[in-house]
N, C-alpha and C positions, 0 to 999 in steps of 0.2 A: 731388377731381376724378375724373369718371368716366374720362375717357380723357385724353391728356396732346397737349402743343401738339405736341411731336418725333411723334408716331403720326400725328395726325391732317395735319398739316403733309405730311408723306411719302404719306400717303392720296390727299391732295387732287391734289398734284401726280401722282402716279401711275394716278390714275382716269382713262380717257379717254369722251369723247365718241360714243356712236353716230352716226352721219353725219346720221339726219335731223332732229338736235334743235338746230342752228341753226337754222334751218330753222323751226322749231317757236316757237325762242325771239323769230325776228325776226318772226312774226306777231302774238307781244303785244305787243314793243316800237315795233314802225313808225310806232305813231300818234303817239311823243312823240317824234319823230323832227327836229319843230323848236323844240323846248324847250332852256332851256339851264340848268344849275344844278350849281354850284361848280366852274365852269371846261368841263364837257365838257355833251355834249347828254345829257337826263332816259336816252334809249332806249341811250346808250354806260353808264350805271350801270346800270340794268336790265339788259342784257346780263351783265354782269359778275355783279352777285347771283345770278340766275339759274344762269349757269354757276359757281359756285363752289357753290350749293347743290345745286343736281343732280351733281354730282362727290361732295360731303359726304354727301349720302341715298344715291348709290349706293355710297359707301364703307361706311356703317353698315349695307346691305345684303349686305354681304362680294362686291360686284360688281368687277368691272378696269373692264369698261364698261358706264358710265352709258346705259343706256335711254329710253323713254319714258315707263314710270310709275314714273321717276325725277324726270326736269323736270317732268313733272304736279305730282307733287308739290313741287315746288320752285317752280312757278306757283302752287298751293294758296297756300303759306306767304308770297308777296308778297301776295297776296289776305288773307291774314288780318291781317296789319302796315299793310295800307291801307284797311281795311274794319272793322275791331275798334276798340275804343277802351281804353285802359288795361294796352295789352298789354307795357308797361314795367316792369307788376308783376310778372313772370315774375321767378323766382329761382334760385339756384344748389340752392337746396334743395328746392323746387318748382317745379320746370324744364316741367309741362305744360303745355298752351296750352289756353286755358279755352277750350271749343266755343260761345262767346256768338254770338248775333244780330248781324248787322251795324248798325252805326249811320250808315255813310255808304257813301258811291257811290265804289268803288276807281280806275275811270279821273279821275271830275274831283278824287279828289284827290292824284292824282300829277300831273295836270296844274298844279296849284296848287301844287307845290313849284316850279315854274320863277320863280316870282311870290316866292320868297322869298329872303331875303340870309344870307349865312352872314357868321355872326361872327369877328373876329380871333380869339380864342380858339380858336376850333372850327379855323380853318386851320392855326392853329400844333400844337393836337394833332394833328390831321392828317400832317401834317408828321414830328412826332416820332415819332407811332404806328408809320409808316409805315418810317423810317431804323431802331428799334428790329428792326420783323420781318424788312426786307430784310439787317440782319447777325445777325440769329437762324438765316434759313436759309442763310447764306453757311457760316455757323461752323459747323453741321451736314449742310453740305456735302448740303443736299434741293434737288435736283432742278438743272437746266443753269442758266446764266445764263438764259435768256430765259423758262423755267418760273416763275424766282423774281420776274421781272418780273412774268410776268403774273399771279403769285398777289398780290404787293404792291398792284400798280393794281385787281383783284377786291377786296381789304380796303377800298383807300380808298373805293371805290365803297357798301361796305356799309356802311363805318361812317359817311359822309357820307348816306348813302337814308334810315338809323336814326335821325341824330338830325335829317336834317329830319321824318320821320315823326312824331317825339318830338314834335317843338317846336311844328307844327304841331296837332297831336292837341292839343295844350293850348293852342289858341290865339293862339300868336304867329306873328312874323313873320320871326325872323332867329334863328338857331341860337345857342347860348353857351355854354360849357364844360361847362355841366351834361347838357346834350344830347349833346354829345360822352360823356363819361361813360358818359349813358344807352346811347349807342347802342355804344359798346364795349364796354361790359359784359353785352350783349343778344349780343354776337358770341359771348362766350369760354359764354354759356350754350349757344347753341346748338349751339356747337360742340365744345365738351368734357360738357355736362352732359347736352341734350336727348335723351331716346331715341328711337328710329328708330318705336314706336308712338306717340311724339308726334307725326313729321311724317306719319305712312302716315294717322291718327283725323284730319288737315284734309283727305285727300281721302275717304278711309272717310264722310265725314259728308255730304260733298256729291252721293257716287255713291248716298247709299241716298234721300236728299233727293229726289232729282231723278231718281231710276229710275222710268219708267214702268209698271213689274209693281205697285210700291207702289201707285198711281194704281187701275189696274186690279181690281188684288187686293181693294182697301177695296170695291170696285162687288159683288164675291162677297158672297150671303147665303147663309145657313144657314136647312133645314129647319127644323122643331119634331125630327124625329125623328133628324137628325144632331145636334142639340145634347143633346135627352134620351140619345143615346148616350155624348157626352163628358160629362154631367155624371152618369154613371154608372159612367164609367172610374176608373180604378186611381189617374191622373194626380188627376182631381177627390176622392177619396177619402182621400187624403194630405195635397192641400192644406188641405180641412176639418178633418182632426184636428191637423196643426198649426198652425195657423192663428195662433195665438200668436205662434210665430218669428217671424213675416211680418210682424210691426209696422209695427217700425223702418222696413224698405224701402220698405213702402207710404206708409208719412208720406210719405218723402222724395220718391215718386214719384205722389202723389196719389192711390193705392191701383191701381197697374197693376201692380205686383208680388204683390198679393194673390193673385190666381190667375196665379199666373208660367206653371206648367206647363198648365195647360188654355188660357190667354191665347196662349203659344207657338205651342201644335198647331191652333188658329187659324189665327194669321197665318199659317202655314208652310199651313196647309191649302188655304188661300186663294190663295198662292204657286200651289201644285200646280193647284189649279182654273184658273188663269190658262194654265197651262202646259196642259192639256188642253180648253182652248174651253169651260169651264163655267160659268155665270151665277150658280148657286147648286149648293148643295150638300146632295142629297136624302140623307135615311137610308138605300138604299142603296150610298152613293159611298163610306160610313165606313168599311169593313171594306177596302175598296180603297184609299184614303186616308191613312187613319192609319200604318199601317207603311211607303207612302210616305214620310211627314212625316218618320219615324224616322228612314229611315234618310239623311233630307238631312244629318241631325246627325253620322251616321259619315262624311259627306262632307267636312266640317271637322276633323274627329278627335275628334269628342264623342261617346262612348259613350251608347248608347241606353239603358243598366241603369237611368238614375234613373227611370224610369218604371215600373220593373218589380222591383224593389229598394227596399225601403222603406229600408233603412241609408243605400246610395247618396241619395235624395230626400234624407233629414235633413241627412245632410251640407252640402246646399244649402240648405235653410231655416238653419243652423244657422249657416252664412257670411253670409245676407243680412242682413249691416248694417253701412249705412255709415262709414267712416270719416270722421274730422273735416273738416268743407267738404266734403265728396261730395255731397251733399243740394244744395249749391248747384250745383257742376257738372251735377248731372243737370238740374238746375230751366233752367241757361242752355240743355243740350243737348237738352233737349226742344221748347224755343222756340225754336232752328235746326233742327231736323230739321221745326216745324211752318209756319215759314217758308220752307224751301225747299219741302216740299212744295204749299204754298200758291202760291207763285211758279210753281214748275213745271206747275203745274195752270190756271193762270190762273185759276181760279176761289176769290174771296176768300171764300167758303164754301163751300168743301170740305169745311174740318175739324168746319163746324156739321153738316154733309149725314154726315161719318161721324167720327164725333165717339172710335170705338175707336180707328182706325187707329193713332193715336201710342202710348196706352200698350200695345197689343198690339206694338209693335215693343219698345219701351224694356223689356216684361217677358222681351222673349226676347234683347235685350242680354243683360242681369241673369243671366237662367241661362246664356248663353254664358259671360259671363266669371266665374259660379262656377263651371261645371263646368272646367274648365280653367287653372282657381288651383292652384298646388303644396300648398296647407294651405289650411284652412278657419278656423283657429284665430285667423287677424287678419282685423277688417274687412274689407271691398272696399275699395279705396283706387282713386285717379285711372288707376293702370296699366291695373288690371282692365275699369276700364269702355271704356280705350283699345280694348284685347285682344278684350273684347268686339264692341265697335264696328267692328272690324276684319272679326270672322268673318261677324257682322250683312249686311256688304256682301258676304262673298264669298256666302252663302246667296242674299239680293235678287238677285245678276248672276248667280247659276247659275253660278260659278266653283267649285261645291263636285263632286266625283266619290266619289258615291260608289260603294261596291264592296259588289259582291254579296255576301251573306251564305253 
C-alpha cells in the first residue's frame, strides 16, 4: 500500500474547500436534483463524491486548500467512471486509469441509476462498511464528531455511486454484493494506491483534446524551404542514424515516434506560428522559430541539450520502448485525444483534412516523458506517459515560462 487509511483519513478531513467550489460542484449536480437512489437524491451522492475527491486530489497535491483544478479534476474522474466502460479492472498493482474513448453519454447515464434497485446485500455492506470506518476514526481520534460524520456519509455515497456504476456498466439492474465488493475495492485503490499523475492525465487529456491552438496549429503549413531546413538539422541527422532504436515505439505508435524529434519541433513550431498570426511557415521564419521551439522545452524543465548532444539524443532513443501493455495504452490514448479533437472541431473530418496532427502530438508526449525519466535503463511504463501527457498540456495552454537564456 502506497499510502495508509490513518494518513489519508487525516488528510481528507483536514483539507478544506475554497469557497467557490460548491458553487462549481452544484452546477454539475443540479440536473439530478430530482432523482432518487439508495435512499437520498442522485445530486446529494454526487455532491459527496465530488467533495471527498477534490479534498483527496488536493491532499495528494500537498494543498490545506482544495482549489479549482482540484474539483476539475475531481469532475474529470466522475466523467471517466460514467463514460468509460471496464474501468473495474483497475488494480492495486496497476492503479492507472486507461485514457480509453468513451463508450456512452455520462449525464443519461447517471440518470439511469435512479431507475435502479440496490440489493439487500449491497445495503447491509453498506451498513457494515460504514459502522467499521466511523469507529476506525473515532479510535484514531481524526477529526470532530461531525468531520467524521461527514467523511462516513461521503464513503457511503461513493461506495453506493461505484457499484451502481458497476452493475450498471454490465448490464443489470439492481446492485449485489459483488458490486459492492467491486465498488469498495475501487475506493481503497483510489485512495491509497492511485497517483496524483493518474488523476491530473483525465484532465491533462481533455484540455490538450479540446484546446483550440491544437485546432489552429494543425491549419499551419510548412514551406518546401522551412522543411528542407529541418530535414537538414542536427535533430533529423540523429534520428536517421539511429533509426534502429525507434522500432519498438513506432510499432506501438504507428510510426509517430519515428521521427520523434523533428515531428516535435513541428508541432511546437506550429504552436509558435499560432501565437504569432502566422498561416504557414516560410524558410525564412526557421532561424526565428526554432530556438523559440527550444526554448518552450526549458519552460517545462526539459533541457534543450538533446538536440544538440548526440549522447543526450541516444539516451532517448535508447529508452523508447515500451513496457508490457503500453502499446495498448497509447493505441486507446491516441483514439481519445482523436476523438476529442474531432468533437471539439465539429468537423468529423478533421483528422482526414490533417491527418499529422495526432502522431505529431503523441511523438512529442514520447520525448517529454523520456526526457524527464530518472533512468533510461527501464521501459517507458504507464507513469511516464502520464508525466508526459501532463507537460504535453502545460506547452498546448502556454502555462509553460520560459526563462531567458
Amino acid at each position: 500500500m502506497s499510502r495508509t487509511p490513518l494518513e489519508v483519513y487525516q488528510g481528507l478531513v483536514q483539507t478544506r474547500l475554497e469557497d467557490g467550489i460548491p458553487q462549481k460542484i452544484d452546477s454539475v449536480v443540479t440536473r439530478f436534483t430530482d432523482s432518487q437512489f439508495a435512499g437520498e437524491r442522485v445530486s446529494v451522492h454526487l455532491t459527496r463524491f465530488l467533495k471527498l475527491f477534490t479534498r483527496h486530489i488536493a491532499y495528494l497535491s500537498s494543498h490545506d486548500v482544495a482549489g479549482i483544478e482540484d474539483v476539475t479534476t475531481a469532475i474529470d474522474l466522475l466523467d471517466y467512471f460514467t463514460s468509460s466502460s471496464k474501468w473495474w479492472n483497475l488494480t492495486r498493482k496497476d492503479p492507472g486509469f486507461l485514457l480509453r474513448p468513451p463508450s456512452r453519454e455520462p449525464r443519461e447515464f447517471i440518470k439511469s441509476v435512479a431507475e435502479m434497485g440496490v440489493g439487500s446485500t449491497t445495503l447491509q455492506r453498506l451498513s457494515d462498511a460504514t459502522d467499521r470506518l466511523g469507529e476506525f476514526l473515532e479510535e484514531h481520534s481524526i477529526g470532530a464528531l461531525e468531520q467524521r460524520t461527514e467523511l462516513c456519509n461521503c464513503f457511503v455515497s461513493c461506495w453506493a455511486l461505484l457499484s451502481a456504476f458497476s452493475c450498471k456498466g454490465q448490464g443489470r439492474n439492481q446492485t449485489n454484493e459483488q458490486d459492492f465488493e467491486t465498488g469498495y475495492d475501487m475506493m481503497r485503490i483510489l485512495l491509497f494506491y492511485s497517483r496524483l499523475e493518474d488523476y491530473r492525465a483525465l484532465t491533462a487529456v481533455r484540455l490538450v483534446g479540446t484546446n483550440p491552438r491544437i485546432h489552429r496549429a494543425a491549419d499551419v503549413s510548412f514551406s518546401p524551404g522551412f522543411e528542407k531546413n529541418l530535414e537538414s538539422s542536427i535533430a533529423a541527422s540523429l534520428e536517421k542514424s539511429h533509426s534502429k532504436k525507434l522500432v519498438k515505439m513506432a510499432t506501438a505508435t504507428s510510426g509517430a515516434s519515428r521521427a520523434i524529434l523533428t515531428n516535435s519541433l513541428r508541432v511546437l513550431a506550429q504552436l509558435k506560428a499560432v501565437e504569432k498570426g502566422l498561416e504557414r511557415l516560410e524558410e525564412s521564419h526557421y532561424d526565428e522559430i526554432i530556438p523559440e521551439t527550444l526554448m518552450m522545452f526549458e519552460g517545462v524543465g526539459v533541457s534543450q541539450s538533446f538536440l544538440q548532444d548526440e549522447d543526450s539524443a541516444m539516451a532517448i532513443f535508447q529508452g523508447l520502448r515500451p513496457a508490457p501493455g503500453v502499446d495498448e495504452r497509447l493505441k486507446l490514448l491516441i483514439r481519445r485525444l482523436e476523438g476529442l479533437i474531432v468533437d471539439a472541431t465539429g468537423n468529423k473530418d478533421f483528422l482526414l483534412q490533417y491527418a499529422r496532427v495526432v502522431p505529431r502530438l503523441i511523438a512529442l508526449l514520447l520525448l517529454l516523458a523520456s526526457k524527464t525519466r530518472v533512468s533510461t535503463a527501464l521501459p517507458i511504463d504507464d507513469g511516464d506517459l502520464k508525466r508526459g501527457l501532463l507537460l504535453l498540456e502545460q506547452l498546448v495552454s502556454e502555462q509553460a515560462n520560459p526563462q531567458a537564456p
